[in-house]
C-alpha positions in Angstrom: 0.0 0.0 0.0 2.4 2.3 0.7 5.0 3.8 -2.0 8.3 2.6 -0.2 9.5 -0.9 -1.6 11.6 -3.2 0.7 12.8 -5.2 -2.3 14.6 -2.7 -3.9 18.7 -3.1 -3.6 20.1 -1.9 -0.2 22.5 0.2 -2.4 19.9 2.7 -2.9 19.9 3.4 1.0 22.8 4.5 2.9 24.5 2.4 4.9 24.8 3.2 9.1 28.5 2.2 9.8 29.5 0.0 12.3 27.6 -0.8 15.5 25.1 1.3 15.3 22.9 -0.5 12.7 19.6 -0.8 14.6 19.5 -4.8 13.6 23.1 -5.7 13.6 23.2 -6.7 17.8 19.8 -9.1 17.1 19.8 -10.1 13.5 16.1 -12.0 13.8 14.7 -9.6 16.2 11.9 -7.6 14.9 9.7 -7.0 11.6 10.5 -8.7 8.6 8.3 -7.8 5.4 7.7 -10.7 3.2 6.0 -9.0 0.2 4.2 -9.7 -2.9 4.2 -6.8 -5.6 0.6 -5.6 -5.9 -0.8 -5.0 -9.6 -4.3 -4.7 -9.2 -6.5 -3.6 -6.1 -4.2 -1.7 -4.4 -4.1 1.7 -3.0 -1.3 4.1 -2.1 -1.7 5.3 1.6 1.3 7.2 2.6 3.5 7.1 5.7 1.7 10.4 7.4 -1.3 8.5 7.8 0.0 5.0 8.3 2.4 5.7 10.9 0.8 10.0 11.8 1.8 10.1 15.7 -1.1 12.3 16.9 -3.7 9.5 15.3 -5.5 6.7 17.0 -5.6 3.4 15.4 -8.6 3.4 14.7 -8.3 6.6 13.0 -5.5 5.2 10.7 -7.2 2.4 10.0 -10.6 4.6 9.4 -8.6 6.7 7.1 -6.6 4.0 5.4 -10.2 2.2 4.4 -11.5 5.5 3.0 -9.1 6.4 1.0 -9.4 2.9 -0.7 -13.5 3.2 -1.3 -14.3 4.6 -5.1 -15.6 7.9 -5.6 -19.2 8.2 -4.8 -19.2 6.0 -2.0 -20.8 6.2 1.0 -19.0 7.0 4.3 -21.7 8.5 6.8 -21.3 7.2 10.1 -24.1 5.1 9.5 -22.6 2.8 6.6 -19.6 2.9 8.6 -21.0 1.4 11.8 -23.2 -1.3 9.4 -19.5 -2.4 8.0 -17.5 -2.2 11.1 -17.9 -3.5 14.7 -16.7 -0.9 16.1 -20.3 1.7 17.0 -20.9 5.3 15.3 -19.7 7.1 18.7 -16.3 5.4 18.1 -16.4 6.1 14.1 -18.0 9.2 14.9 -14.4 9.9 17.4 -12.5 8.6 14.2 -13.5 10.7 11.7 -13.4 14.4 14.2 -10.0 13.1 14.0 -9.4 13.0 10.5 -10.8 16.2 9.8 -8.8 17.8 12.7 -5.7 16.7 10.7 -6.9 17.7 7.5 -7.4 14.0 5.7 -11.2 14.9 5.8 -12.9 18.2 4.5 -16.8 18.9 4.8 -18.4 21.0 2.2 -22.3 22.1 1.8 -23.3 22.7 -1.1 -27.0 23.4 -2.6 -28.3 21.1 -4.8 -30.6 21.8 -7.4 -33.9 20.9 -5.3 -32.4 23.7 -3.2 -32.0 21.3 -0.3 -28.4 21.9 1.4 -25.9 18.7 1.1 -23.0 17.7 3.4 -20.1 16.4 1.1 -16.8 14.9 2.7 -13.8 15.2 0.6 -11.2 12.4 1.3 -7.1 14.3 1.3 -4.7 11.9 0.8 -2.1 14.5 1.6 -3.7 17.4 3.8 -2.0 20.6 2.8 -1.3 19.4 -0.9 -4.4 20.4 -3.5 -5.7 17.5 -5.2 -7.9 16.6 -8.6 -10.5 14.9 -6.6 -12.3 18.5 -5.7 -11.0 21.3 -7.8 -11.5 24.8 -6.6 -12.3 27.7 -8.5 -9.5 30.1 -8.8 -9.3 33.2 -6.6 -9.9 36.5 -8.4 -6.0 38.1 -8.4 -5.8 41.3 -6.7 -4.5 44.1 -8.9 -2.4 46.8 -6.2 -1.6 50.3 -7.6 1.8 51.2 -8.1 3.8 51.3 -5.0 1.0 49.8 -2.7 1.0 47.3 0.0 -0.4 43.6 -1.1 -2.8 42.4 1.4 -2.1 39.6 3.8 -3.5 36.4 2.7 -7.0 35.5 4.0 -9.1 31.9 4.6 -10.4 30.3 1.8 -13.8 28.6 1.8 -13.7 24.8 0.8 -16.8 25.1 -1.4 -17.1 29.1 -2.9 -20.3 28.9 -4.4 -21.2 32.5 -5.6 -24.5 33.1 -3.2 -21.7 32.5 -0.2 -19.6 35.0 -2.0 -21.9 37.4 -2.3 -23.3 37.0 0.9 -19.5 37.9 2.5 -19.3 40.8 0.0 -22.8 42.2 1.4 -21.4 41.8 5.1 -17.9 43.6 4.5 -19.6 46.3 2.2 -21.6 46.6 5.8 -19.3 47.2 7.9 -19.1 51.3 7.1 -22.2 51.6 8.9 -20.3 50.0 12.3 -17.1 52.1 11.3 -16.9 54.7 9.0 -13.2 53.7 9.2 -13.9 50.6 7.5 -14.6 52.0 4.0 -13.6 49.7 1.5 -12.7 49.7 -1.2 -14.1 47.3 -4.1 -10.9 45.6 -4.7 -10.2 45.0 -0.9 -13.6 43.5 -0.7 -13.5 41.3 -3.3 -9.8 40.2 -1.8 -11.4 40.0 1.6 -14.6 37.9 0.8 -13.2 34.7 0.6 -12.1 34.8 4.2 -15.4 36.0 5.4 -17.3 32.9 3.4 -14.8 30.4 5.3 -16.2 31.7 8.7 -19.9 31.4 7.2 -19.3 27.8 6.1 -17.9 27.2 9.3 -21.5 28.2 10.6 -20.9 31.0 12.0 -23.5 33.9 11.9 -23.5 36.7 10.0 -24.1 38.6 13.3 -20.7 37.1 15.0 -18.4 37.7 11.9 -19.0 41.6 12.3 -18.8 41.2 15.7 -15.4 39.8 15.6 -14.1 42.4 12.7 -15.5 45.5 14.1 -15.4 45.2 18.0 -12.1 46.5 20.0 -10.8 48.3 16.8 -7.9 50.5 17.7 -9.2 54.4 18.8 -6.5 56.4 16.1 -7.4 56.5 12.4 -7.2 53.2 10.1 -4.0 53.3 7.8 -5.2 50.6 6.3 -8.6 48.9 7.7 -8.4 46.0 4.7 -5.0 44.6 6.3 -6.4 44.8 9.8 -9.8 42.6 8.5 -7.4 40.2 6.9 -5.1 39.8 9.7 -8.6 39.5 12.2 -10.0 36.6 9.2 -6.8 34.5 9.4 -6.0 34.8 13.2 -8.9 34.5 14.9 -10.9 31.6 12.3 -13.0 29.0 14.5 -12.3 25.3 14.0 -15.0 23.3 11.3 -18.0 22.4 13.1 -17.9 18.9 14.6 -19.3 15.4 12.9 -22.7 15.1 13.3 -24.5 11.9 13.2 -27.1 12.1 10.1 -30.8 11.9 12.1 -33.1 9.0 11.7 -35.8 8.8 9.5 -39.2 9.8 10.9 -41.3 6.9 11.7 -43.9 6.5 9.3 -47.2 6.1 11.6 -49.6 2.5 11.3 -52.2 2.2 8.8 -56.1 2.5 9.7 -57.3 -0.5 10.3 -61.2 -1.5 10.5 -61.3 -3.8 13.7 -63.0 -7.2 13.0 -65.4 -6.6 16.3 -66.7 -3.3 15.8 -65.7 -1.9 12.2 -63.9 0.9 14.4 -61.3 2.6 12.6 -58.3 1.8 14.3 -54.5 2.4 13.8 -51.8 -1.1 13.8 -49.3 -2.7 11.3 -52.3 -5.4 10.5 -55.7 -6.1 10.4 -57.6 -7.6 13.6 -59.4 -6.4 17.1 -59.2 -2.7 18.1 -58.0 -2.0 22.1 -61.6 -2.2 23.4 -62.3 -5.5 21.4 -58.8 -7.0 22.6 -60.1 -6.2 26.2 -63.7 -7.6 25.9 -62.7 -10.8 24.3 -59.5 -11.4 27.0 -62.5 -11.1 29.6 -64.3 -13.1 28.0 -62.3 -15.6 27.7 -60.8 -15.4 31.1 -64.4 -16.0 32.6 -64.7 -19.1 30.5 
């Protein structure tokens, strides 16, 4: 599974001299790797997740399984727990920590019966950008002449324009909190990524101009945009946690028409109402 390859020629790796090679005191002590080279049905996993120090087992081995499963397949906690022994609070445990280490991202996107989806994306290398989800590119910030470049800001995992536009609205806002925070369109269109990231984090509209307008320094603003971008990036909450999907609402019993009485009654199959049930136990206890 993983891309090293213990067959190849030790003259590819260097050599630790003298006593110090960690098998030369105890020559058949320890692991010894008798492999088979795999040409179908295999998957890459690399070291980072096989042997990641922070990680439970079960969270390697949680990870490991997901990153083999085709795209389009279902990892809720639900099909998890109906494929493994181990419960949903357990895989629930597993995958928080997956996503706290960045091998699982959670998107919501809209879809067109204008329900809202949850979509995990599987990172076989957190930090590295993948095919599996591409992102739209950023608009690029033109700066005057001379100018300062903003810092960088958050980026949302699934920019769909009405998130976009709802950040824009918010910063273009914020001149009515502080007449300081005049913006200009290019700062808000740098800016309004970092504000959707705190939205799809599910954070309200209320507490992101809380958090960008409250305990602003009492001189003039040199340059408010910086001061927003530096607030987006240090300050960004953690993703929301897992949450187990609800169950389906029961569907109620049918009407029934009770064999005693014809009253309408309510049970997964025909027979005696309550009432009826009663009367005929009594009756037959008497006999």
């Amino acid at each position: 599974m993983d891309t090293q390859n213990p067959n190849v020629p030790t003259h590819a790796h260097t050599r630790v001299a003298g006593k110090k090679h960690p098998n030369r005191r105890h020559p058949h002590a320890g692991l010894v790797h008798d492999n088979t080279r795999h040409t179908t049905r295999f998957t890459v996993i690399g070291n980072h997740l096989a042997q990641h120090p922070a990680l439970s087992l079960l969270a390697i081995g949680l990870g490991t399984h997901i990153q083999s499963l085709p795209v389009g397949a279902r990892i809720d906690i639900k099909t998890l727990a109906a494929r493994f022994p181990e419960g949903t609070t357990r895989i629930a445990a597993a995958l928080r920590e997956l996503e706290t280490h960045g091998y699982l991202r959670r998107t919501r996107e809209r879809i067109p019966d204008g329900r809202i989806i949850t979509r995990t994306i599987s990172c076989n290398q957190p930090g590295h950008s993948g095919t599996e989800a591409p992102r739209p590119a950023p608009r690029k910030r033109t700066s005057p002449p001379g100018s300062k470049s903003l810092p960088a800001v958050p980026q949302p995992a699934c920019p769909a324009p009405a998130l976009l536009q709802q950040a824009t609205d918010l910063l273009t806002g914020l001149r009515r909190e502080d007449p300081r925070l005049l913006l200009s369109a290019c700062d808000t269109a740098h800016l309004a990524p970092g504000v959707a990231a705190w939205l799809e984090r599910e954070i309200s509209p209320t507490a992101v101009r809380h958090a960008l307008t409250t305990d602003l320094p009492p001189e003039a603003l040199r340059r408010p945009a910086a001061l927003l971008a530096h607030r987006l990036t240090a300050q960004l909450p953690p993703p929301p946690p897992f949450r187990a999907p609800a169950p389906p609402p029961t569907a109620p019993h049918r009407l029934q028409t009770c064999e005693g009485c014809d009253r309408a009654f309510r049970a997964p199959a025909p027979g005696h109402c309550r009432d009826c049930r009663s009367d005929r136990a009594e009756f037959l206890g008497a006999a």
